[in-house]
MDTraj code that builds the backbone (N, CA, C; nanometers):
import mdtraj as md
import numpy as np

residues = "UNK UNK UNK UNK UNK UNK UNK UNK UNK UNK UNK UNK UNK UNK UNK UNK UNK UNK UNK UNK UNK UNK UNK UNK UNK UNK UNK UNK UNK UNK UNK UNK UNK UNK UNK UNK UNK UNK UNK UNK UNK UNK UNK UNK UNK UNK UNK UNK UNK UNK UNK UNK UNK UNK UNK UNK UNK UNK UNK UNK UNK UNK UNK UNK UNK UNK UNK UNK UNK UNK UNK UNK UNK UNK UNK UNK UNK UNK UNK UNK UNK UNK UNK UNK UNK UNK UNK UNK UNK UNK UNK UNK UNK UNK UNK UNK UNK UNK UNK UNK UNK UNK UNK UNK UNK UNK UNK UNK UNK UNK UNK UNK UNK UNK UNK UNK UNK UNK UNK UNK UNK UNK UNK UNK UNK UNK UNK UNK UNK UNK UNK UNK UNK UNK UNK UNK UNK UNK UNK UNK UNK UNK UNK UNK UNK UNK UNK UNK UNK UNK UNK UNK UNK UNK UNK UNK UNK UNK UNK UNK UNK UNK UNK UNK UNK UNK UNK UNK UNK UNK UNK".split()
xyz = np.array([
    [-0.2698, -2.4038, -8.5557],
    [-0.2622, -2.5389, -8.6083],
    [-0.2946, -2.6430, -8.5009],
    [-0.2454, -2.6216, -8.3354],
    [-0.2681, -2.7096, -8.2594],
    [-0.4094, -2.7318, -8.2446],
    [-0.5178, -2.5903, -8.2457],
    [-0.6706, -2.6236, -8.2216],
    [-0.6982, -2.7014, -8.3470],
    [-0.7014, -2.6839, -8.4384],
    [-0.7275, -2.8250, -8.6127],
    [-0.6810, -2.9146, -8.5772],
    [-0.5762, -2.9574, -8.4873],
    [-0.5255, -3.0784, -8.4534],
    [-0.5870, -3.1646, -8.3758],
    [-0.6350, -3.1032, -8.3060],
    [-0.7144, -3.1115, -8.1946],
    [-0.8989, -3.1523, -8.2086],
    [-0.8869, -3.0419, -8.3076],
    [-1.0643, -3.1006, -8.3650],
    [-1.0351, -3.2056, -8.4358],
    [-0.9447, -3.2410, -8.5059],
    [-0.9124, -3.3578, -8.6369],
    [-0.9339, -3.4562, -8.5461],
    [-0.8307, -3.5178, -8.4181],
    [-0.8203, -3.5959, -8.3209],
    [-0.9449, -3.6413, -8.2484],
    [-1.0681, -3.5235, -8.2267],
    [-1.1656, -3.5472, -8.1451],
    [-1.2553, -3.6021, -8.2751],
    [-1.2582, -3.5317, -8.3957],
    [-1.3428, -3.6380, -8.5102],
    [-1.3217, -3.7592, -8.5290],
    [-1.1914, -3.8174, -8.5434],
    [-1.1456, -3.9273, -8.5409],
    [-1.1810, -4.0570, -8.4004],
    [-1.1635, -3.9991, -8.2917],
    [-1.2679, -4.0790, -8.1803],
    [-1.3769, -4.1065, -8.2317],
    [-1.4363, -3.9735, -8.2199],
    [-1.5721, -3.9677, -8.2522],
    [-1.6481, -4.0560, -8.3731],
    [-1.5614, -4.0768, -8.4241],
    [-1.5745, -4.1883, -8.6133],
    [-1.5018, -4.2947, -8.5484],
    [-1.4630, -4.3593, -8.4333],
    [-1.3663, -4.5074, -8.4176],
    [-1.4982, -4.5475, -8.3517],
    [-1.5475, -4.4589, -8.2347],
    [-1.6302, -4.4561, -8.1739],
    [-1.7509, -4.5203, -8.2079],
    [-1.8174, -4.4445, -8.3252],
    [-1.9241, -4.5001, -8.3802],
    [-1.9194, -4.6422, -8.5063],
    [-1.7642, -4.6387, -8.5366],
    [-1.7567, -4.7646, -8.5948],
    [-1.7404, -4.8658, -8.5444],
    [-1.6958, -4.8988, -8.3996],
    [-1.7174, -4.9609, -8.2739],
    [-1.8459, -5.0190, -8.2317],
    [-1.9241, -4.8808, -8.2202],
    [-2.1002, -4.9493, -8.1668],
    [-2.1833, -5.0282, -8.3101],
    [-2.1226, -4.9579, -8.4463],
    [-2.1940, -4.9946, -8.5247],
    [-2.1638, -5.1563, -8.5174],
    [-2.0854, -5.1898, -8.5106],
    [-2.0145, -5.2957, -8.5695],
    [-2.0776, -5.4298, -8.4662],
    [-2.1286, -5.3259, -8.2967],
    [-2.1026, -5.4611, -8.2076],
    [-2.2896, -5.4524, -8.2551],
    [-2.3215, -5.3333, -8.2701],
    [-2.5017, -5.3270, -8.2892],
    [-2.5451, -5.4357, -8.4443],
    [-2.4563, -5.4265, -8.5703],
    [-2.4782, -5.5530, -8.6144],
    [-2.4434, -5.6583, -8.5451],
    [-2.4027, -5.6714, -8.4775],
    [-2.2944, -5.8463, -8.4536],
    [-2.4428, -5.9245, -8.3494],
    [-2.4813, -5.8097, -8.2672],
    [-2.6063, -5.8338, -8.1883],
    [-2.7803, -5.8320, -8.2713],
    [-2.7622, -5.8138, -8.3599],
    [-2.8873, -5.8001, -8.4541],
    [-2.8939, -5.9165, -8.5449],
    [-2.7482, -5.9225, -8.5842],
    [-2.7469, -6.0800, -8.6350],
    [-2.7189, -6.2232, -8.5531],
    [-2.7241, -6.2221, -8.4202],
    [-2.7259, -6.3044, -8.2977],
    [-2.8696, -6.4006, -8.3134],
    [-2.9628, -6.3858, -8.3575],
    [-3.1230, -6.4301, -8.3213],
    [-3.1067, -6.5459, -8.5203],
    [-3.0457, -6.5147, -8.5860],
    [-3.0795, -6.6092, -8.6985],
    [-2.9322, -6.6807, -8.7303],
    [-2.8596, -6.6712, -8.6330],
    [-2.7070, -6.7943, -8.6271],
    [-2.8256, -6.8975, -8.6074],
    [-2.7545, -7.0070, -8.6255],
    [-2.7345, -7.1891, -8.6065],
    [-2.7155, -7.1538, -8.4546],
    [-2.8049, -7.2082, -8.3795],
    [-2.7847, -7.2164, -8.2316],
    [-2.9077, -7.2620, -8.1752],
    [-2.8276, -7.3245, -8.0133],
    [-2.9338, -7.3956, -7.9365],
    [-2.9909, -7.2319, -7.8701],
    [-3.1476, -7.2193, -7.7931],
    [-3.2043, -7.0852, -7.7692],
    [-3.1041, -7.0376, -7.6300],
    [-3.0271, -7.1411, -7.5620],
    [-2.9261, -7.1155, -7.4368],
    [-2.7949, -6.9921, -7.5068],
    [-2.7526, -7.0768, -7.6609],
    [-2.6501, -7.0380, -7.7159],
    [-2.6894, -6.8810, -7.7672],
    [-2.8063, -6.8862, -7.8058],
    [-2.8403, -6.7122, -7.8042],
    [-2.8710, -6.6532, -7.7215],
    [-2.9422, -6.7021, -7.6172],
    [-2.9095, -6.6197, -7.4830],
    [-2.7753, -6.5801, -7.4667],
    [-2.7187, -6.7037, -7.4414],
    [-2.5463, -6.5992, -7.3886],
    [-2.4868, -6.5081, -7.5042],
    [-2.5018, -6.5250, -7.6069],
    [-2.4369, -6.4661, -7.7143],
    [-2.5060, -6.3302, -7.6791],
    [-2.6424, -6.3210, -7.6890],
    [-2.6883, -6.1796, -7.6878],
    [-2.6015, -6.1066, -7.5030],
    [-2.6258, -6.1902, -7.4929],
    [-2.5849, -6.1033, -7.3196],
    [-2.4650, -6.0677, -7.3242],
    [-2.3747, -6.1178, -7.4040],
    [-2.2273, -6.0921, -7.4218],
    [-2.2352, -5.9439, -7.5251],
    [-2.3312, -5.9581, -7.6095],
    [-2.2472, -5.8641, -7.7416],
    [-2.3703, -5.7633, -7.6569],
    [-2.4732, -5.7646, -7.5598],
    [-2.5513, -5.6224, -7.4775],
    [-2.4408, -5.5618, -7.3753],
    [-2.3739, -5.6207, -7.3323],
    [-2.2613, -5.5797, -7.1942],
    [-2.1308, -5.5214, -7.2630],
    [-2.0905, -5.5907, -7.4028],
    [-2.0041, -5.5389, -7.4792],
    [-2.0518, -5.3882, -7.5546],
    [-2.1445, -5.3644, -7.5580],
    [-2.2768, -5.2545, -7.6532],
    [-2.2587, -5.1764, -7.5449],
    [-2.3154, -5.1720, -7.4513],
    [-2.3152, -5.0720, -7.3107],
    [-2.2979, -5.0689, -7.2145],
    [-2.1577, -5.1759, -7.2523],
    [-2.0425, -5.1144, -7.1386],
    [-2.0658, -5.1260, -7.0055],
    [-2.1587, -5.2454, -6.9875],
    [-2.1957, -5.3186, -6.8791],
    [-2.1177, -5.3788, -6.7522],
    [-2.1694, -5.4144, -6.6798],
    [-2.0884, -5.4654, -6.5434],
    [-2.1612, -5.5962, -6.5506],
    [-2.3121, -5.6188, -6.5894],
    [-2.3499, -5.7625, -6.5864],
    [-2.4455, -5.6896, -6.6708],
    [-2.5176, -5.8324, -6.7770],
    [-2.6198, -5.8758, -6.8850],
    [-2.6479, -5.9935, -6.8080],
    [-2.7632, -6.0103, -6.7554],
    [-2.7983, -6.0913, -6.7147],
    [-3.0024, -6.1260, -6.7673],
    [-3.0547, -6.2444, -6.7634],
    [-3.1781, -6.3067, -6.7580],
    [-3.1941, -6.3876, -6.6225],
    [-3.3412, -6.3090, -6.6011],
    [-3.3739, -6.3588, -6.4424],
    [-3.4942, -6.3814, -6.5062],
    [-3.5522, -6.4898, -6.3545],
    [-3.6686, -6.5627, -6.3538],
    [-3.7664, -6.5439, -6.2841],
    [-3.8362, -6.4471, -6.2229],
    [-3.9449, -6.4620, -6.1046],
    [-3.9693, -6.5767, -6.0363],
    [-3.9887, -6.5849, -5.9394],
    [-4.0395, -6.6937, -5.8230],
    [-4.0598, -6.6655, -5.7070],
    [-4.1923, -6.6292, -5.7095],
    [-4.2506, -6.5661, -5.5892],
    [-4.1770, -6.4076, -5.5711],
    [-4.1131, -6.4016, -5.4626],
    [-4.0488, -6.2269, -5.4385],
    [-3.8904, -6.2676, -5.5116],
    [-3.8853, -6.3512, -5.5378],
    [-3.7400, -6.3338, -5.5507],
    [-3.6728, -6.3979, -5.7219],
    [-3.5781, -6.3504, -5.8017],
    [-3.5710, -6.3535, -5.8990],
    [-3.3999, -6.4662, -5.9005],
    [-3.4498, -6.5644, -5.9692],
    [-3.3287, -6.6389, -5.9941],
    [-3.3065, -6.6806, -6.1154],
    [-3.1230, -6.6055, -6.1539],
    [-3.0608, -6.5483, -6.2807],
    [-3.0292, -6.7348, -6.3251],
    [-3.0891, -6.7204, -6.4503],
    [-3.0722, -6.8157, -6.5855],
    [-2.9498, -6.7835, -6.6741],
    [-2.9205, -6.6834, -6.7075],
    [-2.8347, -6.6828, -6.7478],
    [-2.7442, -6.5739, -6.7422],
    [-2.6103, -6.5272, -6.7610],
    [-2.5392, -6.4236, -6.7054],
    [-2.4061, -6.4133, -6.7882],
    [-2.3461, -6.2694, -6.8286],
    [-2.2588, -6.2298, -6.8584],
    [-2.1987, -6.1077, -6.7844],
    [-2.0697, -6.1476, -6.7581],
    [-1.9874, -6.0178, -6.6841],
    [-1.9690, -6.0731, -6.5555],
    [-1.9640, -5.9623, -6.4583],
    [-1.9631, -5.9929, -6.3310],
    [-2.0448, -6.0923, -6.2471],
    [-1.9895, -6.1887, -6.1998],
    [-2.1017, -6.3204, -6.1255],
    [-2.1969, -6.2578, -6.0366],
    [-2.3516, -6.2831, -6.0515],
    [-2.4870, -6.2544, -6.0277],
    [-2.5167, -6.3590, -5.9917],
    [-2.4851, -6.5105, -5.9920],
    [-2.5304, -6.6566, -5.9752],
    [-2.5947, -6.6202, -5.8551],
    [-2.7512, -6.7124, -5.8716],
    [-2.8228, -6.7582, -5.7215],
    [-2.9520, -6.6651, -5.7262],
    [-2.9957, -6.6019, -5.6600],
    [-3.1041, -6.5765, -5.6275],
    [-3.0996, -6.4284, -5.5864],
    [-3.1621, -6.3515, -5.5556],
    [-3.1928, -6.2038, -5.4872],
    [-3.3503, -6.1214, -5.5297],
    [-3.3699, -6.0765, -5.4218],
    [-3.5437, -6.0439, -5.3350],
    [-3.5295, -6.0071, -5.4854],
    [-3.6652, -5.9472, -5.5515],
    [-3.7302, -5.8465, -5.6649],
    [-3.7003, -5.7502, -5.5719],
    [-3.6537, -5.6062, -5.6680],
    [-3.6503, -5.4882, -5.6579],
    [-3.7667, -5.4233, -5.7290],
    [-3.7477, -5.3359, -5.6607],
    [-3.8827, -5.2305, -5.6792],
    [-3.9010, -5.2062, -5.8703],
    [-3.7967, -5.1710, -5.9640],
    [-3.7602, -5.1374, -6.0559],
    [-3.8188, -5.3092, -6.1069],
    [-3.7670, -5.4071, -6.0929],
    [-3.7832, -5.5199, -6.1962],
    [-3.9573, -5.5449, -6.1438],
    [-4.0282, -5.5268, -6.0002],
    [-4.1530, -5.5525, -6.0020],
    [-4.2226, -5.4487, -6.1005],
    [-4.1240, -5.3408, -6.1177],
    [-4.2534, -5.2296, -6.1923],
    [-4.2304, -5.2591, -6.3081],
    [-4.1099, -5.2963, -6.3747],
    [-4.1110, -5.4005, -6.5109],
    [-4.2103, -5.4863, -6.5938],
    [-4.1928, -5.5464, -6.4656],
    [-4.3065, -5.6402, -6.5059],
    [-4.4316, -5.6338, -6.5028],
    [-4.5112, -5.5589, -6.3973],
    [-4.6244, -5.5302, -6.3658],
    [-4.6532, -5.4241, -6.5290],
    [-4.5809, -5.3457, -6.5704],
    [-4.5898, -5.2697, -6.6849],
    [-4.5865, -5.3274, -6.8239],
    [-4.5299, -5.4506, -6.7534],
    [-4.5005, -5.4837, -6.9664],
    [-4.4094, -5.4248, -7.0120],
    [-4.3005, -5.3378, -6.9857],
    [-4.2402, -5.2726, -7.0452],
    [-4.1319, -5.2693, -6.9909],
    [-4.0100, -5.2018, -7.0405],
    [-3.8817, -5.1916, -7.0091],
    [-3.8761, -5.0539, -6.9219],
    [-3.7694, -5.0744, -6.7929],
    [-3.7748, -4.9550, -6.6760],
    [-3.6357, -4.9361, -6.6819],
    [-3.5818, -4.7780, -6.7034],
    [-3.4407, -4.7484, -6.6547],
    [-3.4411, -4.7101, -6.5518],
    [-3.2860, -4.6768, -6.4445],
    [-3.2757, -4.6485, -6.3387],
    [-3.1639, -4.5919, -6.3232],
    [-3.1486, -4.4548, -6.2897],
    [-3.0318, -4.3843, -6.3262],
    [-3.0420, -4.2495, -6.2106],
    [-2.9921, -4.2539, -6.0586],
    [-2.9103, -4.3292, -5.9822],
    [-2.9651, -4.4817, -5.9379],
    [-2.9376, -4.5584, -5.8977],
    [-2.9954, -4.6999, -5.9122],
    [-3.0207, -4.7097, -5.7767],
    [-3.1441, -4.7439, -5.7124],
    [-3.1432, -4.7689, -5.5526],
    [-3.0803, -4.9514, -5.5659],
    [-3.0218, -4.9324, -5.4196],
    [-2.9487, -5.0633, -5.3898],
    [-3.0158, -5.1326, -5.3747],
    [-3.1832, -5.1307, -5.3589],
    [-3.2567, -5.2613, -5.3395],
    [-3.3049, -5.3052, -5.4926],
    [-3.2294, -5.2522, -5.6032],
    [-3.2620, -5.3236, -5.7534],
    [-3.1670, -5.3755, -5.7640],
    [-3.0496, -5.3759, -5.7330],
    [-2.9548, -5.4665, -5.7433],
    [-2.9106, -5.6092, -5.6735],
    [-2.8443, -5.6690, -5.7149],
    [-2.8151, -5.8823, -5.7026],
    [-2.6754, -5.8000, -5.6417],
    [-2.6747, -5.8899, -5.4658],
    [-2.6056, -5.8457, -5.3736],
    [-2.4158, -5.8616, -5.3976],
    [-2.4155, -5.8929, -5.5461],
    [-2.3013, -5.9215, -5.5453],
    [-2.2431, -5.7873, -5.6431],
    [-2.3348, -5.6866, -5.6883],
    [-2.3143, -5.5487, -5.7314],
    [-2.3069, -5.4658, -5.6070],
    [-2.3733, -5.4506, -5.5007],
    [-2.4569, -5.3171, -5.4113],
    [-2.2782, -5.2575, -5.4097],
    [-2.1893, -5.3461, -5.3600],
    [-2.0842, -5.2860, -5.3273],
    [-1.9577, -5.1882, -5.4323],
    [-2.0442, -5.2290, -5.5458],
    [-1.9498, -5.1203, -5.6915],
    [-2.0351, -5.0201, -5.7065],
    [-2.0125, -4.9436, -5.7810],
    [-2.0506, -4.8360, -5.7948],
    [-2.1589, -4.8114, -5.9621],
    [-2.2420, -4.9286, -5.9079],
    [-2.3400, -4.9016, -6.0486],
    [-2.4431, -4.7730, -6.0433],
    [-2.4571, -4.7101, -6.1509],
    [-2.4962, -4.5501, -6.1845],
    [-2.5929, -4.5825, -6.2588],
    [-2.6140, -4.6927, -6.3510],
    [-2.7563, -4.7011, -6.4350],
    [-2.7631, -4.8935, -6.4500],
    [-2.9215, -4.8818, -6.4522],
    [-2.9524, -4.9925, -6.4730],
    [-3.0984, -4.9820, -6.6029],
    [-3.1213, -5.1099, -6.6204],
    [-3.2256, -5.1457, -6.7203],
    [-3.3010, -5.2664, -6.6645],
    [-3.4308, -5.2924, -6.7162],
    [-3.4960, -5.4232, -6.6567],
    [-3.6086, -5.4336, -6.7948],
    [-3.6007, -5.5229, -6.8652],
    [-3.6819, -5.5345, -6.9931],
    [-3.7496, -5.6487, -7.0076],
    [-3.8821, -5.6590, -6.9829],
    [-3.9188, -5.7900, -6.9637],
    [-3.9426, -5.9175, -7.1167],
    [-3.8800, -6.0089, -7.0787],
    [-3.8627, -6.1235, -7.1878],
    [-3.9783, -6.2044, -7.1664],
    [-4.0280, -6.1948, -7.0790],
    [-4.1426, -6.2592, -7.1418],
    [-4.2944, -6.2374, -7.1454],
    [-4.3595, -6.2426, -7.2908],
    [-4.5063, -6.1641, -7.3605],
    [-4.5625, -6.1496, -7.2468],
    [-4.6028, -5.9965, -7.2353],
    [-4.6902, -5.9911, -7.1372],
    [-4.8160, -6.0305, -7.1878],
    [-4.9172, -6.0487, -7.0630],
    [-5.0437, -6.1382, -7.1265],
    [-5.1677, -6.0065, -7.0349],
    [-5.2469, -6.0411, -7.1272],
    [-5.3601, -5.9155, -7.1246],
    [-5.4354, -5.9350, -6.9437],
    [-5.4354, -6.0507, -6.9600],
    [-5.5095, -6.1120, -6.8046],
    [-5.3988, -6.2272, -6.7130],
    [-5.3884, -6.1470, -6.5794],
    [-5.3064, -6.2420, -6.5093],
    [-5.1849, -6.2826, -6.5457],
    [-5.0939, -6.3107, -6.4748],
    [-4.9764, -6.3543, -6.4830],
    [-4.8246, -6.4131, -6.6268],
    [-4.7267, -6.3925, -6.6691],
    [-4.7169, -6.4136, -6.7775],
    [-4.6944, -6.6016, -6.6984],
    [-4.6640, -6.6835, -6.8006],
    [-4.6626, -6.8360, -6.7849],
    [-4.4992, -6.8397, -6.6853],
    [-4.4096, -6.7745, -6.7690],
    [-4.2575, -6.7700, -6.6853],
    [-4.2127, -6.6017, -6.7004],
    [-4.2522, -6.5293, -6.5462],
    [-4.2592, -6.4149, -6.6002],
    [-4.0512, -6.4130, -6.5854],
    [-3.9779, -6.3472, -6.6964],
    [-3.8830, -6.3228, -6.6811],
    [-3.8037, -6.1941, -6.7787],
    [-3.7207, -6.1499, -6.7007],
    [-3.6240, -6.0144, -6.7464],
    [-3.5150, -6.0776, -6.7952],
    [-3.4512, -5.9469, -6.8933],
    [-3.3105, -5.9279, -6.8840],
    [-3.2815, -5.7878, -6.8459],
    [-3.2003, -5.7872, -6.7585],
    [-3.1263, -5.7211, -6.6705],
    [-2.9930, -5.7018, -6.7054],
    [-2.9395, -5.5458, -6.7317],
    [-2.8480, -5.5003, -6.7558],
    [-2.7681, -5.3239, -6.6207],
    [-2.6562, -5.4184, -6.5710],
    [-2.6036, -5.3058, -6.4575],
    [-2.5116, -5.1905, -6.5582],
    [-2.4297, -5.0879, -6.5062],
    [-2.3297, -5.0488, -6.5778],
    [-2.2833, -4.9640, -6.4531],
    [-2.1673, -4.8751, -6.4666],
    [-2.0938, -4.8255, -6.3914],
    [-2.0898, -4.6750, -6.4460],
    [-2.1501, -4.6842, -6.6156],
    [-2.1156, -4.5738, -6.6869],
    [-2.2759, -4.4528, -6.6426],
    [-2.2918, -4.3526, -6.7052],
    [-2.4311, -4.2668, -6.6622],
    [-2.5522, -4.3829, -6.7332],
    [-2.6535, -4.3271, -6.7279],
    [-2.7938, -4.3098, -6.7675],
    [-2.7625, -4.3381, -6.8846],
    [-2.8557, -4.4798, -6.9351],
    [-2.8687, -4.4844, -7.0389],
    [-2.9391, -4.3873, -7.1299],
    [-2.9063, -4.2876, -7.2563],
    [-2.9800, -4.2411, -7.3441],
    [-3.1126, -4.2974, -7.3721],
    [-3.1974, -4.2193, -7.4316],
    [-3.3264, -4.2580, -7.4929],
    [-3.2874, -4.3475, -7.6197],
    [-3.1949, -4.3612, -7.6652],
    [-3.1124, -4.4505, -7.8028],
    [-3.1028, -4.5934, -7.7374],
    [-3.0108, -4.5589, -7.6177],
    [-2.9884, -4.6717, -7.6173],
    [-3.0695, -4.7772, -7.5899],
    [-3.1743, -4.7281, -7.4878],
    [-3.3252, -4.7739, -7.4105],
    [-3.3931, -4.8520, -7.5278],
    [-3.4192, -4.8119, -7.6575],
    [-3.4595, -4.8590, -7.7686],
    [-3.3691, -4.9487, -7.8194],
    [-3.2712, -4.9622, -7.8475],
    [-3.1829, -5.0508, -7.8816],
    [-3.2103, -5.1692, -7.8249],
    [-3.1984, -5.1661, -7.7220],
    [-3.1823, -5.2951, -7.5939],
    [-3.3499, -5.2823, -7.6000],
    [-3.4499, -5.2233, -7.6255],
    [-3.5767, -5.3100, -7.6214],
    [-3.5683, -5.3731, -7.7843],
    [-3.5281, -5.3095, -7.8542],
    [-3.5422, -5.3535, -8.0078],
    [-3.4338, -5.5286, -7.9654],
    [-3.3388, -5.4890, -7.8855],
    [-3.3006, -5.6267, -7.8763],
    [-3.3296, -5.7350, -7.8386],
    [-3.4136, -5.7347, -7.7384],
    [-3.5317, -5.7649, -7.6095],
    [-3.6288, -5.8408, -7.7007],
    [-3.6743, -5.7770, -7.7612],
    [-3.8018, -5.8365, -7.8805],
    [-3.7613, -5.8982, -7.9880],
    [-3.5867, -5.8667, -8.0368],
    [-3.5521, -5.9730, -8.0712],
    [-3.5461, -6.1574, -8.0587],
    [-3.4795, -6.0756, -7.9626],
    [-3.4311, -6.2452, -7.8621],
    [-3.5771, -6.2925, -7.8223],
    [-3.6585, -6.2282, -7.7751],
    [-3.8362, -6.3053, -7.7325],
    [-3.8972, -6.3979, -7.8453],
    [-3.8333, -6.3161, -7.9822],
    [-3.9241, -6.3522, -8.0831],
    [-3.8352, -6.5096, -8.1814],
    [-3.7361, -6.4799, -8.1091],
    [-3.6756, -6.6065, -8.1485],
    [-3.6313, -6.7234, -8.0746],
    [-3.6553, -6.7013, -7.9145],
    [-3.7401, -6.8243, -7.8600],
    [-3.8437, -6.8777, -7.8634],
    [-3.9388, -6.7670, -7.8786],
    [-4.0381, -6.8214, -7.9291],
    [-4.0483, -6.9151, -8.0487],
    [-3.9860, -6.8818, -8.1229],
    [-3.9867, -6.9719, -8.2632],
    [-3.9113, -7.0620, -8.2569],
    [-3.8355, -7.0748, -8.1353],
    [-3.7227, -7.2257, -8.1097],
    [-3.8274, -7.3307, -8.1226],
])
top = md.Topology()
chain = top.add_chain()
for i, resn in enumerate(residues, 1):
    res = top.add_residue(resn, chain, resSeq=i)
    for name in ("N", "CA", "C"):
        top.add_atom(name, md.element.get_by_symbol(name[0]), res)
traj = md.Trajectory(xyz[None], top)
């Protein structure tokens, strides 16, 4: 009876669990068509991405020259400036979203190097353009403490990514 008890208990996580992500994965899907200024969905999304995966910081950075300075931020304070890392230049240079799972310390904003982040993300927010430079090239940037993001989640957070792009754009 104790092993049935035991599987019953681990189903039951396992079902709080997924009614948990479901719940914060709507709350973040319906973030882009609230009543809001495009600042107020920035932070909203960065809050309910760090709440989603269990983040240490959700942050949006800006390129300028070598060095990337954060616009906006949830979680742990990132404020100010720090060099481009290898991971957010290949971001961008790609058009595409880069995971990083062990994370070298030169992708991280010097106010992480000293915790113990295990995975990162870098998804670029803004349209890449076929020729030359985007107009404001910029990321959102997500740390965590937890493993490697899944191939699920990687999609999620770009499906979110192209959210949020597509509804500044239309601000």
């Amino acid at each position: 009876m104790v092993a049935g008890s035991a599987h019953l208990d681990a189903a039951l996580a396992t079902n709080r669990d997924a009614y948990r992500e479901s719940t914060w994965l709507l709350g973040l899907l319906s973030i882009p068509g609230a009543p809001a200024t495009p600042a107020e969905i920035v932070d909203r999304t960065l809050q309910a991405l760090s709440e989603l995966f269990s983040a240490e910081v959700a942050c949006v950075v800006r390129r300028v020259g070598s060095r990337l300075v954060v616009t906006h931020a949830y979680g742990t304070s990132v404020a100010g400036t720090w060099l481009s890392g290898p991971a957010a230049l290949d971001a961008l240079a790609r058009g595409r979203g880069v995971t990083r799972s062990p994370v070298d310390r030169a992708d991280l904003p010097p106010p992480l190097q000293a915790l113990p982040i295990r995975a990162a993300a870098w998804v670029p927010l803004s349209a890449p353009r076929l020729e030359g430079p985007a107009v404001e090239e910029s990321l959102l940037a997500l740390f965590r403490r937890g493993g490697a993001l899944s191939p699920t989640e990687t999609q999620v957070l770009g499906s979110a990514v192209n959210r949020l792009r597509a509804t500044l754009t239309d601000a």
